[in-house]
LOBA-129742 format. One record per residue (C-alpha): residue number from 1; residue in one letter; x, y, z. Coordinates in Angstrom, 1 decimal, decimal comma, always signed. Layout:
k r c1 c2 c3
NUM A X Y Z
...
***
This chain:
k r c1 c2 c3
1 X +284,5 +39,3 +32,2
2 X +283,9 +42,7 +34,1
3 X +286,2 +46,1 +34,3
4 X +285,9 +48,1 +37,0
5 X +289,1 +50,3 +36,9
6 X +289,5 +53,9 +37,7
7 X +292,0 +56,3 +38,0
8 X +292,0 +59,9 +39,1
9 X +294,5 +63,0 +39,9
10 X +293,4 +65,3 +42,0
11 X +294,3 +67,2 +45,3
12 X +293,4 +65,8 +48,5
13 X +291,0 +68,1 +50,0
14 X +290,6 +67,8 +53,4
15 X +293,1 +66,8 +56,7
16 X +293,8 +63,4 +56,6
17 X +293,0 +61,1 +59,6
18 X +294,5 +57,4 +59,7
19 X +291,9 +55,1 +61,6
20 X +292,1 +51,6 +62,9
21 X +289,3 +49,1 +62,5
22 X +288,5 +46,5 +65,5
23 X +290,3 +44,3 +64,1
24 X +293,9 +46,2 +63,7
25 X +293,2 +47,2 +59,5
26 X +294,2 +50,5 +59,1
27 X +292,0 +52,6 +57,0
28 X +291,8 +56,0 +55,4
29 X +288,9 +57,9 +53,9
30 X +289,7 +61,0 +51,9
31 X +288,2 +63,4 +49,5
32 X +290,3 +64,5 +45,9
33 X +289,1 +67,4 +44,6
34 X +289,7 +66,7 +40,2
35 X +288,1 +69,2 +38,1
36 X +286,7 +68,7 +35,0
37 X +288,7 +69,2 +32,1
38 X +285,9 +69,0 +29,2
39 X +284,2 +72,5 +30,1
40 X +284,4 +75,9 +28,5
41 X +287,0 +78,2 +29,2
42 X +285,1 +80,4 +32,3
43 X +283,1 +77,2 +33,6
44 X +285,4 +75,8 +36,1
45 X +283,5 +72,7 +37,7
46 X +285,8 +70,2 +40,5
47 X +283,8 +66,9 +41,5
48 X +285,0 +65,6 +45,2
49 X +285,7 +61,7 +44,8
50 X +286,0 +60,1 +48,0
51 X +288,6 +57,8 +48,3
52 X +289,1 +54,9 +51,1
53 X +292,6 +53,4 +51,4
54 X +293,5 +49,9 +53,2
55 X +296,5 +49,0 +55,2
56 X +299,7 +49,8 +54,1
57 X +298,5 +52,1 +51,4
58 X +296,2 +54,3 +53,9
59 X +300,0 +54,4 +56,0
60 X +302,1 +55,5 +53,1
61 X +299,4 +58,2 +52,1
62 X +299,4 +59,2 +55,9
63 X +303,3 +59,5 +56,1
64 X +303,6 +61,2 +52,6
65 X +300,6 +63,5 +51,8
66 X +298,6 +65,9 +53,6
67 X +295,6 +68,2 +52,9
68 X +296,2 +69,6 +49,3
69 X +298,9 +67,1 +48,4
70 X +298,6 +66,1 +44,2
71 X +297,8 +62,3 +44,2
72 X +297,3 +59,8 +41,8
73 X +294,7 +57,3 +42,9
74 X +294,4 +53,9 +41,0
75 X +291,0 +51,2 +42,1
76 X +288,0 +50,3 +41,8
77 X +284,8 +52,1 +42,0
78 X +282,7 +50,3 +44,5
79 X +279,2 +51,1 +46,2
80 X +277,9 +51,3 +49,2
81 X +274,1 +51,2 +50,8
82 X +273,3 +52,3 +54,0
83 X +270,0 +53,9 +55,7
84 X +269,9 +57,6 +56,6
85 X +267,8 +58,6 +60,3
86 X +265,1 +58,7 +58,4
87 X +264,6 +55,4 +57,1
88 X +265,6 +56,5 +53,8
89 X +267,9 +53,9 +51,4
90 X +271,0 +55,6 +50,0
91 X +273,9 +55,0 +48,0
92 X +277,5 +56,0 +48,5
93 X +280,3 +55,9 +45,7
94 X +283,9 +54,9 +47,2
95 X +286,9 +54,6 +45,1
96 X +289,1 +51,7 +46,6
97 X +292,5 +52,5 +46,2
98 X +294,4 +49,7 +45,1
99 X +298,0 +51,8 +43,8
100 X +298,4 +55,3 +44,9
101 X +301,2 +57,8 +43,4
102 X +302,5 +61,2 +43,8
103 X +301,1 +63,7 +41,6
104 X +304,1 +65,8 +42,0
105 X +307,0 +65,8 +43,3
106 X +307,4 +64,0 +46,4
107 X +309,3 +67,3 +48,3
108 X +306,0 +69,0 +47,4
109 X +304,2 +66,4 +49,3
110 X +307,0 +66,1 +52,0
111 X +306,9 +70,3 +52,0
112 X +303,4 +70,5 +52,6
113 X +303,1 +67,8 +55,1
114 X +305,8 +69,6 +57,2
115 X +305,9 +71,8 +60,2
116 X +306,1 +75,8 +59,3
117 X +310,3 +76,4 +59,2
118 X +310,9 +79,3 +61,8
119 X +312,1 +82,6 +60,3
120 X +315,9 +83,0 +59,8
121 X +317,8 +86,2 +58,7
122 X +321,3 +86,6 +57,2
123 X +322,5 +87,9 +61,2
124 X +321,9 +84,0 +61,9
125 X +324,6 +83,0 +60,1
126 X +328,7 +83,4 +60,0
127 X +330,8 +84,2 +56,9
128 X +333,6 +81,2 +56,6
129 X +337,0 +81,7 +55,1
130 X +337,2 +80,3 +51,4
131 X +340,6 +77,6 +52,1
132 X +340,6 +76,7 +48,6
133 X +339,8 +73,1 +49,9
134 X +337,9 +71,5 +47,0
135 X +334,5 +70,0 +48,0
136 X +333,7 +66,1 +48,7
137 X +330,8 +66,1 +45,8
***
């Protein structure tokens, strides 16, 4: 029996693109940025994992992260070869993503993913009479 099990936490680190394959997969590819937690104090170091995502997964984490978003991604390490201009053989490093989770909270992910809010002043709103009325919650 094999084990080929991974998980990171990390920040995504680029803008996230959702892609569709000929036939009708959706796919993501995305970098997390995790830093390494074993060094000296002073000797920051952050590896970038790239991540690919299948299906519904790569939709959730397009609907519900963004660039700089903390994610938890659980998979499978997986290789890939492939031949450069050049003729040269190389080897990529994917992690599959088979469960991904927020790394915070989800209104951080939902805040970051959303439009700039417009700038608003207290002359934009009206002062209301207190009726002694209690409140429904």
């Amino acid at each position: 029996m094999s084990l080929n099990h991974i998980v990171l936490q990390g920040r995504i680190s680029r803008d996230l693109e959702l892609k569709t394959t000929n036939s009708g997969m959706s796919v993501m590819s995305f970098p997390v940025a995790v830093d390494r937690d074993y060094l000296k104090e002073g000797q920051d170091k952050t590896d970038f994992i790239n991540c690919v995502a299948f299906d519904k997964k790569a939709e959730f984490i397009n609907r519900n992260f963004s660039k700089g978003s903390l994610i938890v991604v659980s998979g499978r390490l997986q290789s890939r070869k492939w031949e450069d201009k050049n003729g040269n053989k190389r080897t990529d490093w994917d992690v599959i993503a088979e469960n991904v989770y927020f790394g915070g909270s989800k209104k951080e992910n939902i805040t970051a993913k959303a439009e700039p809010s417009p700038d608003v002043s207290a002359a934009d709103f009206i002062d209301l009479e207190d009726d002694g009325t209690p409140l429904p919650f």
